[in-house]
C-alpha beads as a LAMMPS data file, in Angstrom:
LAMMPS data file: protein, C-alpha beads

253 atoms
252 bonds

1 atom types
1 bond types

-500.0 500.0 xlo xhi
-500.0 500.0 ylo yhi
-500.0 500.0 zlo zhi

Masses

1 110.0

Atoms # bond

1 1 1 2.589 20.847 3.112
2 1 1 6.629 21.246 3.832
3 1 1 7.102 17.422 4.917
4 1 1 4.805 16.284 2.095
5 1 1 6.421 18.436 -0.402
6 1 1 10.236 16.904 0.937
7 1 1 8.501 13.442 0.884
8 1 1 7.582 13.958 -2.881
9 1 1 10.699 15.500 -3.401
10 1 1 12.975 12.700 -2.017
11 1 1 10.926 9.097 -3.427
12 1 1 8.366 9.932 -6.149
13 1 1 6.062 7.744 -4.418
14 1 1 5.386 9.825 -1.578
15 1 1 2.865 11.766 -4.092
16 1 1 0.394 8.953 -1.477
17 1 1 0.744 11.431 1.052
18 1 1 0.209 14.349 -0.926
19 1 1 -3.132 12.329 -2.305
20 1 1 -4.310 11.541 1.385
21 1 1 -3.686 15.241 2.483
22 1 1 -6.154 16.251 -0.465
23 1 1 -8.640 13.116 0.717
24 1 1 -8.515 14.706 4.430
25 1 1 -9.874 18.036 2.751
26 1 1 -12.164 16.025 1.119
27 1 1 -13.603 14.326 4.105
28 1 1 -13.630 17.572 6.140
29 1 1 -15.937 19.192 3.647
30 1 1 -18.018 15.965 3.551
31 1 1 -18.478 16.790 7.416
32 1 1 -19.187 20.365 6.864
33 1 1 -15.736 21.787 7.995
34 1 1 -15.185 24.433 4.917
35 1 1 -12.142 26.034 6.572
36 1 1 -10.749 23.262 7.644
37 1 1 -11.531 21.289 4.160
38 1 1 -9.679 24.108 2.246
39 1 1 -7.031 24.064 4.181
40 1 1 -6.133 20.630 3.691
41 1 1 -6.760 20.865 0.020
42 1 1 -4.696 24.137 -0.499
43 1 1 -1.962 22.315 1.748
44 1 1 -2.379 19.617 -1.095
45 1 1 -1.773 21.549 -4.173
46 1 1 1.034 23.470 -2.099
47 1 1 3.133 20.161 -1.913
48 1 1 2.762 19.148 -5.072
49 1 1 4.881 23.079 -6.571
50 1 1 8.232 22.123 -5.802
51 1 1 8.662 19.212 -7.937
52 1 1 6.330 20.849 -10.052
53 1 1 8.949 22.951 -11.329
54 1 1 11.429 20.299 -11.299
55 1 1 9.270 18.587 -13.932
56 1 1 9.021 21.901 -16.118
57 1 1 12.881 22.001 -15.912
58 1 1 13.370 18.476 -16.591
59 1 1 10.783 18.348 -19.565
60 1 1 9.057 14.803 -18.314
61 1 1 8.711 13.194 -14.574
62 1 1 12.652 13.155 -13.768
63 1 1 16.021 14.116 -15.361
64 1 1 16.438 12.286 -18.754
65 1 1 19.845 11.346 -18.311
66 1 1 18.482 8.692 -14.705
67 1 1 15.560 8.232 -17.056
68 1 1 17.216 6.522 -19.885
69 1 1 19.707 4.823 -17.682
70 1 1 17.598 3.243 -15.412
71 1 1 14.369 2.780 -17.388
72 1 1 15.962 1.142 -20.040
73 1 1 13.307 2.922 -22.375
74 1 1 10.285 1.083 -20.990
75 1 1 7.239 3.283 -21.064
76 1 1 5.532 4.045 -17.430
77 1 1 2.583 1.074 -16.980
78 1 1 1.696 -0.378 -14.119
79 1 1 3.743 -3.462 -13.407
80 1 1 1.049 -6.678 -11.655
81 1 1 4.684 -8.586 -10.584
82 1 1 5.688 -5.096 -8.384
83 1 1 1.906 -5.372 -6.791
84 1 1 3.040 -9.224 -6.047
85 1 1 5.781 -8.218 -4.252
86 1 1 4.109 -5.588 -2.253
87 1 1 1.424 -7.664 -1.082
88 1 1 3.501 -10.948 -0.320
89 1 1 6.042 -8.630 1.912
90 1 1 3.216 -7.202 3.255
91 1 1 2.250 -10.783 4.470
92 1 1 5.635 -11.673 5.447
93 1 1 6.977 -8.159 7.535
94 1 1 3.181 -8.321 9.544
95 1 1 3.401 -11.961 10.321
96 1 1 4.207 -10.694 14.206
97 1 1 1.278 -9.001 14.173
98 1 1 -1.228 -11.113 11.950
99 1 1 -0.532 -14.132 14.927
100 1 1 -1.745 -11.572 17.190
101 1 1 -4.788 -11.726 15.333
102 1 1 -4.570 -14.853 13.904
103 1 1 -8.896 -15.509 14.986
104 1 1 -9.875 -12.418 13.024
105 1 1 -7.524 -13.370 10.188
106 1 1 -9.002 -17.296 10.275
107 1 1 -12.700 -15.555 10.269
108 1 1 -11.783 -13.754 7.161
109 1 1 -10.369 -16.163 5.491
110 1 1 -13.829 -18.186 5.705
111 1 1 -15.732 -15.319 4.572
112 1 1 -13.308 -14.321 1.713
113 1 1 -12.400 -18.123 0.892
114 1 1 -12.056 -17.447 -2.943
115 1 1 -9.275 -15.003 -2.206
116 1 1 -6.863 -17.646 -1.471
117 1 1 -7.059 -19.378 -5.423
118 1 1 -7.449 -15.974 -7.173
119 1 1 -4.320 -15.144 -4.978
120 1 1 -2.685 -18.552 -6.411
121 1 1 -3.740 -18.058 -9.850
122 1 1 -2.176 -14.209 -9.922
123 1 1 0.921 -15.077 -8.359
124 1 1 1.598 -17.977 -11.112
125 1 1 1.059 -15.424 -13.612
126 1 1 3.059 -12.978 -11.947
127 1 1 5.360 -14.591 -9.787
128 1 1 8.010 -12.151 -7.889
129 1 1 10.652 -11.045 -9.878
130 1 1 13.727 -8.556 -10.009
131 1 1 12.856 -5.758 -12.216
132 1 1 14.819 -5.579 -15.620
133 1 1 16.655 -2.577 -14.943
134 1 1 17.944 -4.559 -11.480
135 1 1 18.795 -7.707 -13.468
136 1 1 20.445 -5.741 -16.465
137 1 1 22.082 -2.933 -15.043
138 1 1 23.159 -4.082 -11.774
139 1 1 23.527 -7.994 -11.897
140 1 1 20.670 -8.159 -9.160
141 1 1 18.259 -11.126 -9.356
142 1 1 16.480 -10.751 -6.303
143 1 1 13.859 -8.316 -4.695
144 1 1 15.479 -7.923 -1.230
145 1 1 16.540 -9.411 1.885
146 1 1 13.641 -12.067 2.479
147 1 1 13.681 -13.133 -1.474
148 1 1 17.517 -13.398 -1.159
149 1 1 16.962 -15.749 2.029
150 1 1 14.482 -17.381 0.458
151 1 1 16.977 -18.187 -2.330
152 1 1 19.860 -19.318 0.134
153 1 1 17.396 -21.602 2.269
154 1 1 15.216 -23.525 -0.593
155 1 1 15.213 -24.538 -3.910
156 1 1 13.500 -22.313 -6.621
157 1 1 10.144 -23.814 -7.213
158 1 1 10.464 -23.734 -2.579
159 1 1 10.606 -20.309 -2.708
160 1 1 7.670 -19.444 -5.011
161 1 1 5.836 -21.837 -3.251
162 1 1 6.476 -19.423 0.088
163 1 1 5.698 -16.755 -1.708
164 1 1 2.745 -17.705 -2.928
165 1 1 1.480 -18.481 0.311
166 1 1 2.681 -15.113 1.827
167 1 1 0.693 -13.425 -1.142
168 1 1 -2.674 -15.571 -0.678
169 1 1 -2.376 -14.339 2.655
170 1 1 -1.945 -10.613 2.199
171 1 1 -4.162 -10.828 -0.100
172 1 1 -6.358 -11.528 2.483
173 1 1 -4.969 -8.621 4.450
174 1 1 -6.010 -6.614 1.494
175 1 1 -9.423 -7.494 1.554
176 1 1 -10.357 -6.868 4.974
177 1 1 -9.016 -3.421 4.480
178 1 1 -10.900 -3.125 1.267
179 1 1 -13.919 -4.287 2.860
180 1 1 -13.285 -1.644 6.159
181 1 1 -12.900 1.035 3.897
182 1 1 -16.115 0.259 2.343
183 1 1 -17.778 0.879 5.399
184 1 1 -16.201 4.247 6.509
185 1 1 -18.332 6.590 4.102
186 1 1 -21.656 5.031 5.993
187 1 1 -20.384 5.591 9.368
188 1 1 -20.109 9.764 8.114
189 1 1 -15.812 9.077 7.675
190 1 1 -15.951 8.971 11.533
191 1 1 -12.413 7.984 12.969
192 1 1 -8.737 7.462 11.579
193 1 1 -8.650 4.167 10.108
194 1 1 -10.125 4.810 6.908
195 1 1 -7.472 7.386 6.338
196 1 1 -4.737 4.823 7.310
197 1 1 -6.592 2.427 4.722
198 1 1 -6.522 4.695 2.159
199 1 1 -3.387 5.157 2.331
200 1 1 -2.153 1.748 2.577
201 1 1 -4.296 0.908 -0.519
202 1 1 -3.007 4.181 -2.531
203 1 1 0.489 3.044 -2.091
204 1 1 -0.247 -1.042 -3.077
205 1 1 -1.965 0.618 -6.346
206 1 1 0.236 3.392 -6.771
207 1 1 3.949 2.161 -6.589
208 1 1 3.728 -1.014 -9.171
209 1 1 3.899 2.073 -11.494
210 1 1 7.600 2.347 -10.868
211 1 1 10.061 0.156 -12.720
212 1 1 12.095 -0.669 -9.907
213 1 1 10.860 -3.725 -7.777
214 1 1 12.481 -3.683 -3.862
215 1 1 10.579 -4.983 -0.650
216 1 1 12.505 -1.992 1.059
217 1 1 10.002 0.639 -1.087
218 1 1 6.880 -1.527 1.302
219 1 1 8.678 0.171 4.391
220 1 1 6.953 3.656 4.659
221 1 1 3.925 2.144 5.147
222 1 1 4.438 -0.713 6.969
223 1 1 3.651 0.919 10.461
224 1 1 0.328 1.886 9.141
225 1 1 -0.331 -1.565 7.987
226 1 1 0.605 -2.562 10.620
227 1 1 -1.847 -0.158 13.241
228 1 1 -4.520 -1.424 11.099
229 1 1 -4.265 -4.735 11.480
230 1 1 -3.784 -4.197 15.508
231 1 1 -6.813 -2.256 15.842
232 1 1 -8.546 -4.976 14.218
233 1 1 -8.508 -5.080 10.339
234 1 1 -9.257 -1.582 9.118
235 1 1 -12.165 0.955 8.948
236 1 1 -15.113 -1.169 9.049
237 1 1 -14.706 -2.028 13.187
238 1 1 -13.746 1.820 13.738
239 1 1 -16.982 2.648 11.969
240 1 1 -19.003 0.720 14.528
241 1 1 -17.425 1.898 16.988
242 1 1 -17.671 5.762 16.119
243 1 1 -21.551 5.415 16.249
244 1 1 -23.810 5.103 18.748
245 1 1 -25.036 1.997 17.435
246 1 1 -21.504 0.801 17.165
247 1 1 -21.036 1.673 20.853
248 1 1 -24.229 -0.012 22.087
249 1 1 -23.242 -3.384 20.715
250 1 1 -19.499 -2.753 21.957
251 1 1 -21.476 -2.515 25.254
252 1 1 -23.138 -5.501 24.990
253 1 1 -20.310 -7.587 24.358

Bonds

1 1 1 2
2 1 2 3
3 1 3 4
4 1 4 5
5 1 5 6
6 1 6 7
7 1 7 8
8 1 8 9
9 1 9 10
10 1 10 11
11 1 11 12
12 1 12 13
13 1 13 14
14 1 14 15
15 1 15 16
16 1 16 17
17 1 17 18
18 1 18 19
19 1 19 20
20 1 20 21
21 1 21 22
22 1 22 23
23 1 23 24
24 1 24 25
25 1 25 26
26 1 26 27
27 1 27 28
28 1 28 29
29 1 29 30
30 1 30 31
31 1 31 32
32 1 32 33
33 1 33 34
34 1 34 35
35 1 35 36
36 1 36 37
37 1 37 38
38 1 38 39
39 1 39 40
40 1 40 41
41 1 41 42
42 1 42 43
43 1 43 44
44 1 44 45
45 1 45 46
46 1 46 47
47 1 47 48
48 1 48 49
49 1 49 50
50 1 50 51
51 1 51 52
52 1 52 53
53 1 53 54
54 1 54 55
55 1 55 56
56 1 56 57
57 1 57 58
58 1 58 59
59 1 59 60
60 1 60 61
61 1 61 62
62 1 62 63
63 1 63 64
64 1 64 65
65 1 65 66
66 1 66 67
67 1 67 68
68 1 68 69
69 1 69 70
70 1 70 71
71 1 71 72
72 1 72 73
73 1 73 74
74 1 74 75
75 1 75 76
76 1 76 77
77 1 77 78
78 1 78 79
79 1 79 80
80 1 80 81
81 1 81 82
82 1 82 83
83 1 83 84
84 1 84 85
85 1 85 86
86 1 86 87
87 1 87 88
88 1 88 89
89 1 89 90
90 1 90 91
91 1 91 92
92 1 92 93
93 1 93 94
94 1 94 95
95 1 95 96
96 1 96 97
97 1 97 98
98 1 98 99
99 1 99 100
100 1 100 101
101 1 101 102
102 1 102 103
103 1 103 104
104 1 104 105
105 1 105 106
106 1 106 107
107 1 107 108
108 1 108 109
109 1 109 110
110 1 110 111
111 1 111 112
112 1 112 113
113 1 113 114
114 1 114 115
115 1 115 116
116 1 116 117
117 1 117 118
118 1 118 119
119 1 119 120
120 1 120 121
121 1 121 122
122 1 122 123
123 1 123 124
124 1 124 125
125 1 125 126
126 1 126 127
127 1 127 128
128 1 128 129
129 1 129 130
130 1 130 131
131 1 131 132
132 1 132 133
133 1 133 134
134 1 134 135
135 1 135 136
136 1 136 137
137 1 137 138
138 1 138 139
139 1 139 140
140 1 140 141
141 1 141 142
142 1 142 143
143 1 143 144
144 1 144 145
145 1 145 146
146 1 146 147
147 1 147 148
148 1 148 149
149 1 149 150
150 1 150 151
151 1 151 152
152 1 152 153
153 1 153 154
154 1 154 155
155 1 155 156
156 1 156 157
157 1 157 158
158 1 158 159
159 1 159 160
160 1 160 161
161 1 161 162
162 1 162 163
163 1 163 164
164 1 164 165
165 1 165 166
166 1 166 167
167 1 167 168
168 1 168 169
169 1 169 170
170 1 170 171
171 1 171 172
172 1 172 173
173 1 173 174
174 1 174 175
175 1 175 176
176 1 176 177
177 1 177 178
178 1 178 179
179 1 179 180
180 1 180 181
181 1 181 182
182 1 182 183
183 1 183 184
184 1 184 185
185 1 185 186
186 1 186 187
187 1 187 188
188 1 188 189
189 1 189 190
190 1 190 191
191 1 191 192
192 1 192 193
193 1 193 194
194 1 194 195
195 1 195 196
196 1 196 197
197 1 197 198
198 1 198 199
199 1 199 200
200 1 200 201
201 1 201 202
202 1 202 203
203 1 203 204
204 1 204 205
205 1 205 206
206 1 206 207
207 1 207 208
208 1 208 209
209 1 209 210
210 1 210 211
211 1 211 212
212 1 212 213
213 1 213 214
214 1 214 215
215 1 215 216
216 1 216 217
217 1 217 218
218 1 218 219
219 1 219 220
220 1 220 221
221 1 221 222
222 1 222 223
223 1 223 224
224 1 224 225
225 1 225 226
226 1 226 227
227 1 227 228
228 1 228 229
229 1 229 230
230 1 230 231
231 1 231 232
232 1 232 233
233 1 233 234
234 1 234 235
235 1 235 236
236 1 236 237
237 1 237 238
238 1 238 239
239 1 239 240
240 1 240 241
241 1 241 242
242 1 242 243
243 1 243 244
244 1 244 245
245 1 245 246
246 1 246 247
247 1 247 248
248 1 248 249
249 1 249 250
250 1 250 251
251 1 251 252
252 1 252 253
């Protein structure tokens, strides 16, 4: 509850750990662990006080002098051009890794083929972009170190066209984990990488609600990602494995 309470407390968006704490509870009860289910939940709610009363103070979700500074007065909505940068960083800081499973990823992509234009088509629509406040208040124009060596390296319409590819292919990412996670309630929430997907898919859905756009916020949970992706793309091969059917084919192979 303490490190999830300073997590909250020092980036806003850490409120993904304090939603996969209560999700843990969740799970534990699903399993029939009461005590251990209400512990997690309490621990939950417990994190969640300190900027609790910060809010009550402040009379909104921070102090209202940083809020009209550096919101320039937009109203909080969820911003599609943040969730393109996510997911095309994503791509781009687990290449290392994705080579390293560069079979699984190539068996994906057949499966989940019409990923790769719907991927195309969003990131036309909402290419990656400095926010407004970055732009207007700060004379930034780019979302971070790999967009700003994109920029020194290629020509504009080059570097959407990179970053369109890295997109398609987190996208892809994405939908393995979204297909894992799918899986993990069937296999009775047995092992860790649901968690780790949930997680990983809170944050992707979570943080394009901020009005700042920066590769650096993908960071936190890039490790996670990152674990996923090792231990073979996400919940769905942890849910074989946790079964006795899963084990029995494992066995076979």
């Amino acid at each position: 509850a303490l490190a999830a309470a300073l997590a909250l407390l020092t980036r806003q968006y850490g409120i993904v750990i304090v939603i996969a704490v209560g999700g843990i509870g969740l799970v534990s009860l699903v399993r029939g662990d009461r005590r251990a289910g209400v512990g997690w939940l309490l621990a939950s709610a417990a994190s969640l006080l300190p900027l609790a009363v910060l809010v009550v103070i402040w009379g909104g979700i921070g102090p209202p002098s940083g809020l009209e500074r550096w919101t320039l007065g937009e109203p909080l909505r969820w911003r599609p051009g943040t969730f393109t940068t996510l997911v095309a960083m994503l791509a781009v800081y687990l290449l290392p890794v994705l080579a390293v499973r560069a079979g699984t990823l190539w068996r994906e992509a057949k499966r989940s083929w019409w990923v790769v234009p719907a991927a195309a088509a969003f990131y036309i629509v909402f290419p990656v972009r400095a926010s407004r406040v970055a732009v207007e208040q700060a004379g930034i124009e780019t979302v971070g170190f790999v967009h700003r060596g994109l920029h020194a390296v290629l020509p504009g319409p080059g570097v959407d066209a990179a970053l369109l590819l890295m997109f398609a292919l987190g996208a892809l990412v994405v939908a393995v984990f979204v297909r894992g996670l799918a899986a993990w309630p069937r296999a009775g929430f047995a092992g860790e990488r649901g968690a780790l997907a949930v997680i990983v898919l809170l944050f992707l859905l979570l943080l394009p609600l901020s009005y700042q756009n920066w590769e650096k916020y993908l960071l936190p949970v890039l490790p996670l990602a990152a674990a996923l992706v090792i231990a073979r793309f996400g919940a769905g091969e942890s849910a074989r494995v946790d079964t006795p059917a899963g084990n029995n084919r494992r066995n076979e192979q």
